[in-house]
N, C-alpha and C positions, 0 to 999 in steps of 0.2 A: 478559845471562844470568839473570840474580835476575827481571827482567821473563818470560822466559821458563819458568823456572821457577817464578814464581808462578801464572802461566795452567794451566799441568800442575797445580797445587796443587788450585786451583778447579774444574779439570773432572774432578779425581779424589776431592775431597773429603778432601784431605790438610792437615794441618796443619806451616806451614812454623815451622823454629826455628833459629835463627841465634846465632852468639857475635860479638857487638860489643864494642869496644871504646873508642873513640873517636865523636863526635858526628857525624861524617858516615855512616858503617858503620851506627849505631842510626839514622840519617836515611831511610837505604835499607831498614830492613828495616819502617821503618816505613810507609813508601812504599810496599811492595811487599807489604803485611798479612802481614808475618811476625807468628804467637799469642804464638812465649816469646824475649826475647832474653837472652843468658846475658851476665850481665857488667856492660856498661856504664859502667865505672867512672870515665870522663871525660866524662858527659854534661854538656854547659854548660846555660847558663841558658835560651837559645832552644830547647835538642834538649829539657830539663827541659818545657818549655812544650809542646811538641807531642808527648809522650809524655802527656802530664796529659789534653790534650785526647781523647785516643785509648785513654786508660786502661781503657774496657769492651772492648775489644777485644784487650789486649796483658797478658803475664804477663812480669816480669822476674825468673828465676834468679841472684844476682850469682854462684854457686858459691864462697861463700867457703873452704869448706873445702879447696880442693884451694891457695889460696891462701896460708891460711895454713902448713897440711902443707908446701908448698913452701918455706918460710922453717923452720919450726920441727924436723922430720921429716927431715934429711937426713942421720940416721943410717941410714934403711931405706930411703933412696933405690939404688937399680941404679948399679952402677959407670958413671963416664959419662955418668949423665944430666945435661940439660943448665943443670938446675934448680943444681948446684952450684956453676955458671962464677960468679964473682965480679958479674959484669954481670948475669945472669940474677937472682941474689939482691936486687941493688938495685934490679931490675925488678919484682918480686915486693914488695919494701917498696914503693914506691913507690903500685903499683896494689892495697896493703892500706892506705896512708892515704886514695887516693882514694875508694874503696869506701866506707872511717867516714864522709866529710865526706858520698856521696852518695846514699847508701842513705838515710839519716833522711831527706834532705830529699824524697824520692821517699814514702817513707813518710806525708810528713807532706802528700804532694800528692793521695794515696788511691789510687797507683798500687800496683799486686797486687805484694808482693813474697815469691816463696817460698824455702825451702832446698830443695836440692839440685844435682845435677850434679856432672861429672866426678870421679867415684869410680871404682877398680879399673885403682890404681894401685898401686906398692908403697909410697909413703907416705903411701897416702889411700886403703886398699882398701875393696873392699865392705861393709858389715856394721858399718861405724861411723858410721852417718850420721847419726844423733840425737847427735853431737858437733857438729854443724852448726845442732842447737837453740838449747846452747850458745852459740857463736859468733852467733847474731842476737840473745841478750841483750846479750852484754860487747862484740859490735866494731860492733852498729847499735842498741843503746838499747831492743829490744824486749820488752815484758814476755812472761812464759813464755808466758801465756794467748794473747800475741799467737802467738806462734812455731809452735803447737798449733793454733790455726784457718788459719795459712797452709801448713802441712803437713797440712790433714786437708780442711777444708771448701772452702780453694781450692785443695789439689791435686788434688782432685775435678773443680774448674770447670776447672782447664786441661786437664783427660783427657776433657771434655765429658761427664763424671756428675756433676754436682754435681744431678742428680734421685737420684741412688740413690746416693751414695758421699758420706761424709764428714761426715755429723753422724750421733746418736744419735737417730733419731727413726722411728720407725712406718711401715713402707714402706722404706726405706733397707734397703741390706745389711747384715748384722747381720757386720763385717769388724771387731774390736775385740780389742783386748789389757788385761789386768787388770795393775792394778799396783799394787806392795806400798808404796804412797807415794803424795805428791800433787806432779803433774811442776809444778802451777800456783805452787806453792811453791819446787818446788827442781827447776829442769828436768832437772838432771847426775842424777838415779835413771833416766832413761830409756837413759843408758847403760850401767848393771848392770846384764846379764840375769840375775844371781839373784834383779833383784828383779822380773822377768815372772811370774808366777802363772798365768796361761792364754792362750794367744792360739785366737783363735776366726774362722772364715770362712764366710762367706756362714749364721751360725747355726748352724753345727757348731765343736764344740769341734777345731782341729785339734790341740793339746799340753797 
């Protein structure tokens, strides 16, 4: 199936993106030129190894924030969900310690690692996803400046603009937001939008 729908991928010029979990699931999508895998969070040393080697080709999303939300947010969780069964929570620890031990070391292998994903939930809803900047300082070791060019210059490469999207430079879309601080200091001001001052697209001021 994944062989088959890789071939549809290629003769439509579509880009496949899968959620792995475990070292054989990321083995396959690797295999299969999946761009983004989400997750990952039990890649071993081997699956580590041929991800590395394949690194210009492949973006990994871990989506930590939907992970953490699920341990910490289950006050705003939907009656029933299934995020609160007792099993489900120690699953959720679990695949938040694997994530610290294997995000750095992915990191530190030059493999693209960005924020985002699965948002637009009720305890992970739309509109808070610069809390997930956050979250690759304190649970992957990342400095803010780091967190800032994997959400802006390679979230560009994985949308295949990173010709026109995602630095401040001449030619580039002029797609930017003003802020009453410096995020390279202190990432947590990018989630007070009192302190947004203008957001601006394609060089028009939109607010």
């Amino acid at each position: 199936e994944l062989a088959a729908a890789a071939e549809m991928a290629r003769e439509n010029d579509v880009n496949l993106v899968g959620h792995a979990y475990n070292s054989a699931s990321i083995m396959l999508a690797l295999r299969h030129g999946f761009r983004a895998i989400y997750h990952c969070n039990f890649a071993d040393e081997a699956t580590l190894d041929a991800m590395e080697a394949k690194k210009s080709d492949i973006f990994v999303v871990p989506a930590i924030g939907i992970i953490v939300a699920g341990i910490e947010n289950t006050a705003q969780m939907m009656p029933g969900a299934p995020e609160l069964l007792p099993e489900a929570a120690e699953g959720l620890r679990t695949i938040r310690a694997a994530q610290r031990k294997v995000i750095p070391e992915m990191r530190k292998r030059g493999i693209r690692v960005l924020p985002g994903g699965d948002y637009g939930f009720a305890h992970n809803p739309h509109g808070r996803n610069a809390w997930e900047y956050e979250l690759f300082v304190t649970e992957f070791g990342f400095a803010p400046g780091e967190v800032l060019r994997a959400a802006t210059e390679m979230g560009a490469a994985i949308m295949g603009m990173d010709g026109a999207l995602g630095r401040v430079k001449e030619g580039y879309l002029a797609d930017l937001i003003l802020i009453d601080g410096d995020p390279v200091r202190d990432i947590r001001i990018l989630q007070d939008r009192t302190r947004l001052r203008a957001i601006m697209q394609d060089g028009k001021f939109h607010k």
